[in-house]
N, C-alpha and C positions, 0 to 999 in steps of 0.2 A: 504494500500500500504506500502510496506518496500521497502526501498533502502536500500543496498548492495554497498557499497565500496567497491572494488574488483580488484585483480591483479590474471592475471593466474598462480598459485604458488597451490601448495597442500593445503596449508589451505585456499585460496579462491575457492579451488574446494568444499571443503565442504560444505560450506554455499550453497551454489546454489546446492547441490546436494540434502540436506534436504528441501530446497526450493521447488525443482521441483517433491521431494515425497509427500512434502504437499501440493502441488498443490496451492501452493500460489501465491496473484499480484505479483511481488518487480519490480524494476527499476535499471538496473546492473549502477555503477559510478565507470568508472573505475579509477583507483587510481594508474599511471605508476611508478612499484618504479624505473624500470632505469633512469628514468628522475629526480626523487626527490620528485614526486608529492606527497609523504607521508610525508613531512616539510608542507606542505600548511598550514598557520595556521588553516582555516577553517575546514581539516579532523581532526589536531588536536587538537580539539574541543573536537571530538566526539570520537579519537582516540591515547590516550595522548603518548605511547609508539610508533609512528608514527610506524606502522606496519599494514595491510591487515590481516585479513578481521574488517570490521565494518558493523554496521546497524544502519538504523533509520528506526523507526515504529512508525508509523505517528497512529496507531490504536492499541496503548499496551494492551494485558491481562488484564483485571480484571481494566482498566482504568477510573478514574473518569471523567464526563464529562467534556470537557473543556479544561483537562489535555494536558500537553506539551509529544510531540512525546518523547519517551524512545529509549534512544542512547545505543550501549553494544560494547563493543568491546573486543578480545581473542576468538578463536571459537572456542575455549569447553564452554564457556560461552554462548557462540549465538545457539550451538548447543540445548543447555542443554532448554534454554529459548524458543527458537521455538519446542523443542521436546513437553513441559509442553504447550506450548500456541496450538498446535495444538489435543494434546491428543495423540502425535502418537511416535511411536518409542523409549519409555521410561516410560513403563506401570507405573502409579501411583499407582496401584489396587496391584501389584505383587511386594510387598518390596523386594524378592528373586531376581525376575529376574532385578527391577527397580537398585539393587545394583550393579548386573553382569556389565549390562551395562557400568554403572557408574567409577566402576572399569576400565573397559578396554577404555574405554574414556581418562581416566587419565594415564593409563600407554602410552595411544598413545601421550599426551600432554606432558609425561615427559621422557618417552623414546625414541620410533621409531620415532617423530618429530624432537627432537633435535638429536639424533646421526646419522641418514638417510641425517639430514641436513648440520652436520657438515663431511658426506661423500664426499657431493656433492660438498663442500666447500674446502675441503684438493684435494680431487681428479679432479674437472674438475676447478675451480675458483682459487687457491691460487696460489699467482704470482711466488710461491721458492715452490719445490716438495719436501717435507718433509716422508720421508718413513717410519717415524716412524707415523705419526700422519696421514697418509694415510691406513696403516696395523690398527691402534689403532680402526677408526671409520668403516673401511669396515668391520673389523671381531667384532667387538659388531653389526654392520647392522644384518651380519649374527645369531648372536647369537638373534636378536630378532625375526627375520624372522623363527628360530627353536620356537620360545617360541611362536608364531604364531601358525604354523604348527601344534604343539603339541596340544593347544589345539581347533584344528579344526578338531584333529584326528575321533572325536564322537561327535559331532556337527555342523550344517549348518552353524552357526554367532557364532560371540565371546561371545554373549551373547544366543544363542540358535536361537533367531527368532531375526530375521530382525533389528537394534536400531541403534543410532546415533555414538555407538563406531565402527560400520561397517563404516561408512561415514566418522569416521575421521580417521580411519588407510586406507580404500583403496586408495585416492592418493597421500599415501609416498609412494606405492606397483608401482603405477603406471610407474615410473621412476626408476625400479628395473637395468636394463640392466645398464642404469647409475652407479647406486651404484655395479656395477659388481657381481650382484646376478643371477641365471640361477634359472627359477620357479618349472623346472623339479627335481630339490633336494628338496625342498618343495611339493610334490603331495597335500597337505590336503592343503593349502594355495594357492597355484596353481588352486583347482577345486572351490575353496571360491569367488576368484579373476575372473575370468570367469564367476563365476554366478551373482556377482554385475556389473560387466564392460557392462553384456547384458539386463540388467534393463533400462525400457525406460526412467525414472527419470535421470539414470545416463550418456547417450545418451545425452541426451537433455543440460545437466548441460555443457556435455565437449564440446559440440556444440557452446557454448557462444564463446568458444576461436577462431573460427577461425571469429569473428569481430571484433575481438583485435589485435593489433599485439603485439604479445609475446614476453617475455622477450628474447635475443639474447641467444645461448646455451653456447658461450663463452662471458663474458661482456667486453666490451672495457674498453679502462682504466678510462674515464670520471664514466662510469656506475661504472664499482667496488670501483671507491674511492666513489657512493653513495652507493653502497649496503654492502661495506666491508671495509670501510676508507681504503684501503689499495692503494699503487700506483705500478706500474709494476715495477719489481723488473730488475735494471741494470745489 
């Protein structure tokens, strides 16, 4: 069994979406960051940059008996470790394609995550509309959403076949209309998106959220001074 600390947010989409391809137990916890519930000391524990997603695996890899459950937290990390513990989605046999992967994993961890994020943050969340810093993060949105597209031009996945760097770019994509993207200028990223969104794994994962109640699309001011120390601006 793995438990899954979890808030409905693009990188807790991940985890349960590799989850539900591995066909694994786990046990959702949900983790409200509007509320604060990522201070708890207990998730940070396990979770020390008090952020979603986390796991514990009560049945680690390769574990000695006896062993204490293995805690992980950042999900390219959690990715990468259920990819390896399951055998799947991150060929070990194929150093070529194991690196593709790998690669695009990382650039979604250090690019379309953070600038996707900080779209969502200048454009629908910051209390003072700053137009510089609204144009700054929609049009690098843009510019990675082409570096997408490009190389989807002659390929199914970013890595060829199926892998965990698809699970972790598809839902920043998913909140594209947000970040003021249209998917119709992207065709090759457009038909990529479509062919993951109708995956039963991935059904199933975004199914979680409607027993949650999700983050608000505008956060009150309580909620954004946790999620952005910031206070509603006079």
């Amino acid at each position: 069994m793995i438990d899954v600390y979890y808030w409905t947010t693009p990188n807790g989409h991940k985890v349960t979406m590799m989850l539900e391809e591995m066909g694994a137990k786990y046990r959702v916890l949900p983790v409200n960051i509007g509320k604060g519930a990522q201070f708890d000391p207990a998730f940070l524990k396990i979770a020390p940059n008090n952020r979603i997603p986390a796991i514990v695996d009560h049945k680690p890899m390769q574990a000695m008996p006896n062993s204490d459950p293995l805690t992980l937290f950042e999900s390219g990390a959690i990715l990468m470790y259920l990819a390896d513990k399951s055998k799947k989605f991150l060929d070990r046999k194929n150093a070529y394609w194991r690196k593709e992967a790998i690669q695009w994993l990382f650039w979604q961890m250090g690019g379309l995550g953070p600038m996707a994020g900080q779209n969502h943050h200048f454009n629908l969340y910051a209390p003072e509309k700053i137009p510089y810093a609204m144009d700054r993060y929609k049009n690098e949105t843009a510019r990675l959403y082409g570096v997408m597209d490009h190389r989807l031009a002659d390929r199914e996945f970013l890595a060829g076949a199926y892998s965990i760097a698809d699970m972790a770019c598809y839902p920043w994509i998913v909140p594209h209309e947000r970040q003021g993207m249209n998917l119709n200028d992207f065709p090759h990223l457009k038909r990529w998106f479509e062919a993951i969104k109708a995956r039963p794994a991935t059904i199933r994962a975004y199914d979680i959220v409607k027993s949650l109640n999700a983050p608000p699309t505008a956060p009150n001011d309580e909620a954004s001074r946790i999620l952005f120390g910031v206070k509603k601006a006079k």
